[in-house]
C-alpha positions as CSV (number, residue, x, y, z in Angstrom):
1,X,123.7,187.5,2.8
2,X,122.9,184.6,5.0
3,X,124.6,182.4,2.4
4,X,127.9,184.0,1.9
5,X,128.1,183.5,6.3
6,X,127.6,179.9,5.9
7,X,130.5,180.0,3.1
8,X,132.5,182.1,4.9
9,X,131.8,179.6,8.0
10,X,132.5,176.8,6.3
11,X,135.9,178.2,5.1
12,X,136.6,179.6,8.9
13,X,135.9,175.5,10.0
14,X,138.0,173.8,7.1
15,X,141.3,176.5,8.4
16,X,140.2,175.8,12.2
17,X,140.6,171.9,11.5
18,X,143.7,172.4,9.7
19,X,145.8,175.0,12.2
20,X,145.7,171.3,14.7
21,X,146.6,169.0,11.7
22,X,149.4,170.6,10.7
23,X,150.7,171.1,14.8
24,X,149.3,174.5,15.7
25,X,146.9,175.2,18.1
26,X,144.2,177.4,18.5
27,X,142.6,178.9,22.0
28,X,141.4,175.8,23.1
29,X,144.3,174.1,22.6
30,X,146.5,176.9,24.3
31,X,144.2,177.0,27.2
32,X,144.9,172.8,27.9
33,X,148.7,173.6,27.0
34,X,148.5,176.0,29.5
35,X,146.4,174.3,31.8
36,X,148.6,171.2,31.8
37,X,151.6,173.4,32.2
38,X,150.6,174.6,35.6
39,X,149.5,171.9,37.8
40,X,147.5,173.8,40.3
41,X,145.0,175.3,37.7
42,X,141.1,175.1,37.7
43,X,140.6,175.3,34.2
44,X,139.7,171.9,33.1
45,X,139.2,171.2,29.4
46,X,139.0,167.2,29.8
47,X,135.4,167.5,29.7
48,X,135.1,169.0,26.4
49,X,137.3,165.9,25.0
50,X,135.0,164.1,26.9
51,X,132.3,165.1,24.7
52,X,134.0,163.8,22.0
53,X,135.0,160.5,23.3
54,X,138.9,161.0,24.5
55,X,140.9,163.2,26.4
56,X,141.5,166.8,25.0
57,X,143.8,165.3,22.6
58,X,143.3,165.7,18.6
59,X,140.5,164.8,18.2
60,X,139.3,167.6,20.6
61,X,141.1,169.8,19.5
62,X,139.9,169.2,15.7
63,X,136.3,169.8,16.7
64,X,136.9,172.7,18.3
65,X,139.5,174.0,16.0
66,X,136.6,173.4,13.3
67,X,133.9,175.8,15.7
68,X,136.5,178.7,16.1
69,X,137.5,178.8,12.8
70,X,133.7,179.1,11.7
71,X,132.5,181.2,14.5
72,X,135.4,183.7,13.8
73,X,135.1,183.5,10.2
74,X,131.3,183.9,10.2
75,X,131.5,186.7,12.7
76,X,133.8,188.4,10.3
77,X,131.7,188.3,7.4
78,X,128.8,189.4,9.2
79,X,130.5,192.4,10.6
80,X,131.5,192.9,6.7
81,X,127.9,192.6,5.6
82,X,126.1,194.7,7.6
């Protein structure tokens, strides 16, 4: 069971780093979109690209699109499994 989440995580990752490659975004993404949008906002997502080494940019938004995709994806399956 346990393997077929880490397959099914995996897969969630790969599609989570490929929604940014190929221009999408995902929810962290959408929440800097939306943060940069309106000036006045409190969320601040510069310190997850700072993590990374860069300003929520790509790069950001590739490791994070990668964790989504697997959380979801893993989530599912083990909502499946059980």
């Amino acid at each position: 069971m346990w393997r077929r989440i880490a397959i099914a995580g995996l897969i969630g990752a790969v599609g989570g780093v490929l929604v940014p490659l190929l221009g999408g975004r995902l929810m962290g993404g959408s929440l800097d979109l939306l943060a940069r949008i309106f000036p006045g906002s409190h969320l601040w997502l510069r310190q997850l690209g700072a993590a990374v080494g860069v300003d929520f940019g790509i790069a950001t938004q590739l490791v994070t699109g990668g964790v989504e995709g697997a959380l979801f994806r893993a989530r599912d399956r083990l909502n499946i499994a059980t």
